[in-house]
N, C-alpha and C positions, 0 to 999 in steps of 0.2 A: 316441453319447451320452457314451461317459467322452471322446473326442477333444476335445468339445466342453467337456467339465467341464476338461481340464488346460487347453485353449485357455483359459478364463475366468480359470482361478485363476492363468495365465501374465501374462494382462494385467492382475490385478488386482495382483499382484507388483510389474508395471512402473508401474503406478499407484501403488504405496506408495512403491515407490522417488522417482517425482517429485514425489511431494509430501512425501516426508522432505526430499529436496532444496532443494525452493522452501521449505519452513519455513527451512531453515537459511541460506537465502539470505538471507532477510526475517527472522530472527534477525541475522544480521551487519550488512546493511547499512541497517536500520531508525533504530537506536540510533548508530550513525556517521554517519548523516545527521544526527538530529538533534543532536548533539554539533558535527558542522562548520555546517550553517547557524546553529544556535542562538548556538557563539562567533563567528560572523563578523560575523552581524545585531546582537549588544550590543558588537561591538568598533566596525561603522559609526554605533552609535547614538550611542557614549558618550566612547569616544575618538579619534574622529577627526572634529579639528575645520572640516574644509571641508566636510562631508556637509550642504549644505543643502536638498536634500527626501529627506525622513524615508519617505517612501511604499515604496520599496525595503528599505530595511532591515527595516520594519514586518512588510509581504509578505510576506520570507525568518521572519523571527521568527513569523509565522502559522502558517508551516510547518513550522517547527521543533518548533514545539506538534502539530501535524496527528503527525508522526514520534513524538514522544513519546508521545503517546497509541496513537499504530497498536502502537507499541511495547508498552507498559503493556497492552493487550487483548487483543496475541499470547503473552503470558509466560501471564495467567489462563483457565483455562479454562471460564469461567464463562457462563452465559447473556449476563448485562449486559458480558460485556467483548468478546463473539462482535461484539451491537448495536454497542457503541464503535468496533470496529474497520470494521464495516461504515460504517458513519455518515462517520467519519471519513476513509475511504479513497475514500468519494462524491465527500465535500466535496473533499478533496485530488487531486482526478482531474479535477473540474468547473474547478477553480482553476487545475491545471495547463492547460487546455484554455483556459479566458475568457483570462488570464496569455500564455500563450504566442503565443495569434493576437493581442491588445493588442502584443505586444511590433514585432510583425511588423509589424502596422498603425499603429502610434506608439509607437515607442519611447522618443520622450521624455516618456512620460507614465508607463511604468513601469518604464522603467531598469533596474537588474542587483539581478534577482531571486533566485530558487532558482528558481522558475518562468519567468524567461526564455528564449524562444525553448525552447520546453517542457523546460527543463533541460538546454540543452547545457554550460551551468559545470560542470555536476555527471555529467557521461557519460548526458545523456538518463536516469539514475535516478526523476527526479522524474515522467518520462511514464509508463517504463511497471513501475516499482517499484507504485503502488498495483494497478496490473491485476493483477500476478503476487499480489497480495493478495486482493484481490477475487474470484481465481481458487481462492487458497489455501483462503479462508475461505469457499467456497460448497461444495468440495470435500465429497461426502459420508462419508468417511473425519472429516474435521473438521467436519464438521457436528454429528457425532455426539459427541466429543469435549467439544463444548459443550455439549449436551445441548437444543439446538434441534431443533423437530419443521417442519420444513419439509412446506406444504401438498401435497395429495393433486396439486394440477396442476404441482408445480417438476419442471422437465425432466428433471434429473440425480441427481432422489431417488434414494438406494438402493434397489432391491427387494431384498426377502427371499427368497432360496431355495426353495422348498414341498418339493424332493425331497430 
């Protein structure tokens, strides 16, 4: 019984620890995302004058929004910014995926995105950055944080101790 109790509180330790970590991951590289695709996408929009389909730059500028916002609902620990980030980390994952296999299967229909070829411009960031999110923010440690009551049947609910 107590082997069992230090076993828990051992792995619920290494549990804090990786998700202090991936916060901090997704603290740094959230808002740097969205700062390099965001200036890249208004410098292909607006100054540079051969860029004649706009669809790539657009893309990348979609994304750039998707990272600000993931951003903006990781900083607040709010119910509505829990939703945002979730929502937005869908979309940005669903995009990476439709985006990346387009690219694969016609490329010249969606060009150099942030999502091309699931983000290898950017070190595969874009593929699996939302997951490490998704992962982040279902976390029951940050579940709670937000003050979301996730239902009786979610897999990774926390339980509560009785002893």
């Amino acid at each position: 019984m107590i082997n069992e109790n230090i076993s828990d509180e051992n792995q619920n330790n290494n549990m804090s620890d990786f998700i202090r970590r991936a916060g901090q991951i997704l603290a740094v590289s959230y808002p740097t995302l969205a700062l390099a695709t965001g200036f890249r996408s208004v410098y292909r929009i607006c100054c540079k004058p051969d860029v004649v389909d706009l669809i790539p730059p657009i893309l990348s500028l979609v994304a750039a929004l998707c990272y600000f916002l993931a951003t903006f609902g990781f900083k607040y620990r709010e119910r509505w910014a829990w939703w945002l980030s979730v929502n937005v980390l869908g979309f940005e994952t669903l995009m990476t995926f439709i985006i990346g296999i387009l690219s694969i299967i016609s490329p010249e229909l969606v060009g150099r995105t942030v999502w091309r070829w699931f983000g290898i411009d950017y070190g595969f960031f874009p593929l699996f950055q939302p997951l490490l999110g998704i992962a982040w923010l279902f976390h029951p440690q940050i579940v709670s944080t937000y003050g979301i009551n996730l239902p009786s049947w979610w897999p990774f609910k926390r339980t509560q101790n009785t002893q």
